[in-house]
N, C-alpha and C positions, 0 to 999 in steps of 0.2 A: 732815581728815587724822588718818591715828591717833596718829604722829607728826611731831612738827612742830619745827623748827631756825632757828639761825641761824646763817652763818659770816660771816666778816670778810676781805671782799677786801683784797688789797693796798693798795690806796686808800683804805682804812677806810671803805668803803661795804656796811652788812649787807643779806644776801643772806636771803630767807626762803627754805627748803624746806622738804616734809613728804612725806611715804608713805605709803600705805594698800593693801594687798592682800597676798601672797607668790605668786614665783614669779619670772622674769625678770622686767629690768626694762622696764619702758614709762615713756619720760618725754612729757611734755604741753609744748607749748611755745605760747603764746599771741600775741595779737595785741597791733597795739600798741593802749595802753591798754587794755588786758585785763587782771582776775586771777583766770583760769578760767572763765568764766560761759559760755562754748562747751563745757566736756565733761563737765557731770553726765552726759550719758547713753553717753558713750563709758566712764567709770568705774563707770558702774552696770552695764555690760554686763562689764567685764574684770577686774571687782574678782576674781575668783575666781581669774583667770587669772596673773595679773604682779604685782607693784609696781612701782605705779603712784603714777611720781612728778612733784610739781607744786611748780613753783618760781616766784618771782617776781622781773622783770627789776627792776634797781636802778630805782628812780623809780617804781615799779611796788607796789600792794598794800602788804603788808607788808614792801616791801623801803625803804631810805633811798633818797633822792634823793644823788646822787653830790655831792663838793666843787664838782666842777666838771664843770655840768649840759656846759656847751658841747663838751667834750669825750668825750663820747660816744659811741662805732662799735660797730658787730657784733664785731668782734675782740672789745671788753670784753667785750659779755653774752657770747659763748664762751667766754670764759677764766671767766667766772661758772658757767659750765655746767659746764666742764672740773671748777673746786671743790667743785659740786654732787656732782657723781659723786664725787669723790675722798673725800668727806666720808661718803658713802655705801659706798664701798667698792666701788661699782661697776666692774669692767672694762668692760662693752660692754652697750651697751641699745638696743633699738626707739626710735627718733624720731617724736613726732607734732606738726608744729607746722599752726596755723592762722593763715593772713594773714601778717604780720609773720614768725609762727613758722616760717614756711616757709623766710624770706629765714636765720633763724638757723639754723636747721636743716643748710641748704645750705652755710652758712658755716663751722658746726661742723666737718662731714664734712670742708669743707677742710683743718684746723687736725688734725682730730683723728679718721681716716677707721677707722684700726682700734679706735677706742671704738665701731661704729656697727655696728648688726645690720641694719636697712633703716630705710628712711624712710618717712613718711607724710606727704607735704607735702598740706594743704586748703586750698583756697580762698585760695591764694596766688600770688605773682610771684615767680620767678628771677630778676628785672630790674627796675631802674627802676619799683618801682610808681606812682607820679605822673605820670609818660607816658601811663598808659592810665587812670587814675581818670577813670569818668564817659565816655570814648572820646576823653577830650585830653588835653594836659598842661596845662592851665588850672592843676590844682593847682601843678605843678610854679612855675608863672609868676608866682604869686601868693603865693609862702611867704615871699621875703623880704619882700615887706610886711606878711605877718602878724608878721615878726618882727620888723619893725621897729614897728610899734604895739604889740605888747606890748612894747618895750623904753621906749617912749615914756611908758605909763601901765601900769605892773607890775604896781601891786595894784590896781588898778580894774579894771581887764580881769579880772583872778583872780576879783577877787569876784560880777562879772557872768557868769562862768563857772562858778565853783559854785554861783551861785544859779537861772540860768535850766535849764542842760542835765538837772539832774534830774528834771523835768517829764517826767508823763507825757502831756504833747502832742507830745513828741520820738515817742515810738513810733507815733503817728498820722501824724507828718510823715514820721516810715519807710516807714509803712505805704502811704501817698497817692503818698510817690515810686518807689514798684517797689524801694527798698533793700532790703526783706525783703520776704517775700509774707505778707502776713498772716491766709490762710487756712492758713497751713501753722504759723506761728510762734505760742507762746503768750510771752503780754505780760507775763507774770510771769518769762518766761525771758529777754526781752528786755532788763528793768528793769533788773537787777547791773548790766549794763554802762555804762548810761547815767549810775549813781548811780557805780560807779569812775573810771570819764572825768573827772566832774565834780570831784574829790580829785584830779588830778593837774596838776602844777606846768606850769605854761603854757612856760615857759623852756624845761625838760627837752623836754618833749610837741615843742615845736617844732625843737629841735636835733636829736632821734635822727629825728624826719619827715623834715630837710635829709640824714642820714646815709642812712638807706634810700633815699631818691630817686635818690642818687647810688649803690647797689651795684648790683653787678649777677654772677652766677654762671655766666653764661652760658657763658664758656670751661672751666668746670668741668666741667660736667654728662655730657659725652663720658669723663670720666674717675671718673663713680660707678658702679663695680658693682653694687654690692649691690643688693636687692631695692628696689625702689619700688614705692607704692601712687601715683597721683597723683588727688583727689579734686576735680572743679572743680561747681561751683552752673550751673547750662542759663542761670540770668538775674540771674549778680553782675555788679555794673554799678564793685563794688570792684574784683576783679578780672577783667576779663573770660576767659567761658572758655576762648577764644585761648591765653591765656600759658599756661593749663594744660596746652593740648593741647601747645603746642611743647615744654613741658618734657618732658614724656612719652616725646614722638619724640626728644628730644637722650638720657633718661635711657637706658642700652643695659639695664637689664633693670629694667624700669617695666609697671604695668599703669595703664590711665586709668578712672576708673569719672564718671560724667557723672550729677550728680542732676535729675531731670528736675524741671522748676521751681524748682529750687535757687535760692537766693542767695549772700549772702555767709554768711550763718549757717545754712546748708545742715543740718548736724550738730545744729543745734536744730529745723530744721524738717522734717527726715524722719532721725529720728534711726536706727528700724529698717533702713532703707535704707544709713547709713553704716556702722552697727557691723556689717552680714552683708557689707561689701563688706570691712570692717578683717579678719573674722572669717576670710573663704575666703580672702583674701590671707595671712593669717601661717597657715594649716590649708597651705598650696600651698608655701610657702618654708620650713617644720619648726618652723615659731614658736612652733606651739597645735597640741596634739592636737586631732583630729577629733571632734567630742560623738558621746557613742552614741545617743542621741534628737536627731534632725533633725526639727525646725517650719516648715511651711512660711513663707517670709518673707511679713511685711506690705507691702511693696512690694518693687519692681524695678526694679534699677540698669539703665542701659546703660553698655556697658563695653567695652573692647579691649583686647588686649596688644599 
């Protein structure tokens, strides 16, 4: 980032943000346990275009782990977001979130609908995403017991957590489960994540999991205008692309773009693919001027409005 911040929530929980580019703003909104490592190439395409800006959720990156992890919800990271901007002087910016950042995203709009120029929800759920992880709610079923063993051995469990998960046999175990497609993914792009996951506080990690399982936007969505992109992976098994499509048909003025063999990190693995689908989308809604030299694209979305 070119510049890079901190502010101080209410809670005394610091906030990291930073910006890179001029023009309108485009913010990045990640997944959870994420701290950007989905949109090198969505910023190396728009750097010229916007400021583009990347922030990190409390517990998250360079951000603190809140007093009190248990207490946790989307409201706060939006009121996070809300200071983001405020901090920045922002009026109204483009939304891009992926996974997680979709559910924030959604939730902003609610809190905060005239800060919001359109949204870009990827590879995300409107709803209950542990319902559909995997095609059950297995997850869902099994998170209190994960929390109650790590409440049972706190630092042991920690330490087995940041020792084992940064292993690069995690991305092979991706790779062998259909999680990503690993003819499309490079493993070097893959790694950030697995080595940020691994630094994050098992407490937190598991209370904002129990908060997202539980939201859900779904009575909202009939009531967002603005422009949507909705971008979903043909074979994430995080989210499937079901929830994508429904979003789509609830949002009243949404376009759907469908990465063919996508995953959940669809945005790394056909990067070309997503940024010409971000790019016609804000060219189509007055977002970005239209380039005077058109390339033909490297790949090709399927898509509907």
């Amino acid at each position: 980032m070119e510049r890079s911040h901190y502010l101080t929530a209410p809670d005394g929980t610091q906030i990291w943000y930073g910006t890179v580019g001029r023009g309108p703003a485009l913010v990045l909104c990640d997944g959870l346990a994420c701290d950007g490592f989905i949109w090198p190439y969505v910023i190396d395409r728009f750097i010229d275009d916007f400021t583009i800006v990347r922030w990190h959720y409390r517990g998250h990156g360079a951000s603190s782990v809140p007093e009190h992890p248990e207490k946790i919800s989307l409201d706060q990271m939006c009121n996070d977001l809300a200071l983001v901007l405020d901090a920045l002087e922002i009026d109204q910016a483009i939304l891009a979130g992926h996974s997680m950042g979709v559910q924030v995203i959604l939730n902003f709009c609610e809190q905060y609908q005239e800060r919001v120029r359109a949204l870009i929800p990827i590879c995300g759920s409107y709803k209950h995403p542990l319902d559909t992880f995997h095609g059950s709610d297995l997850m869902r079923r099994v998170l209190p017991y994960l929390r109650r063993a790590v409440d049972s051995a706190p630092q042991a469990i920690q330490r087995t957590w940041e020792t084992v998960l940064p292993r690069q046999i995690w991305y092979k175990v991706a790779v062998q489960a259909a999680e990503v497609n690993g003819q499309l993914l490079r493993q070097q792009d893959f790694l950030p994540y697995l080595e940020h996951a691994s630094r994050m506080d098992l407490n937190f990690f598991l209370s904002l999991l129990s908060a997202l399982s539980l939201h859900s936007a779904e009575e909202l969505l009939s009531e967002i205008t603005i422009p949507a992109l909705v971008i979903a992976g043909e074979n994430d098994t995080f989210t499937p692309m079901y929830r994508s499509v429904e979003m789509s048909e609830m949002l009243p003025n949404s376009q759907l773009v469908v990465v063919p063999q996508g995953t959940h990190v669809a945005p790394l693995e056909m990067p070309d693919l997503v940024n010409e689908a971000m790019e016609k989308f804000l060219i189509k809604h007055d977002l970005l001027a239209a380039p005077s030299n058109k390339t033909s694209p490297t790949h090709t979305a399927s898509s509907s409005s």
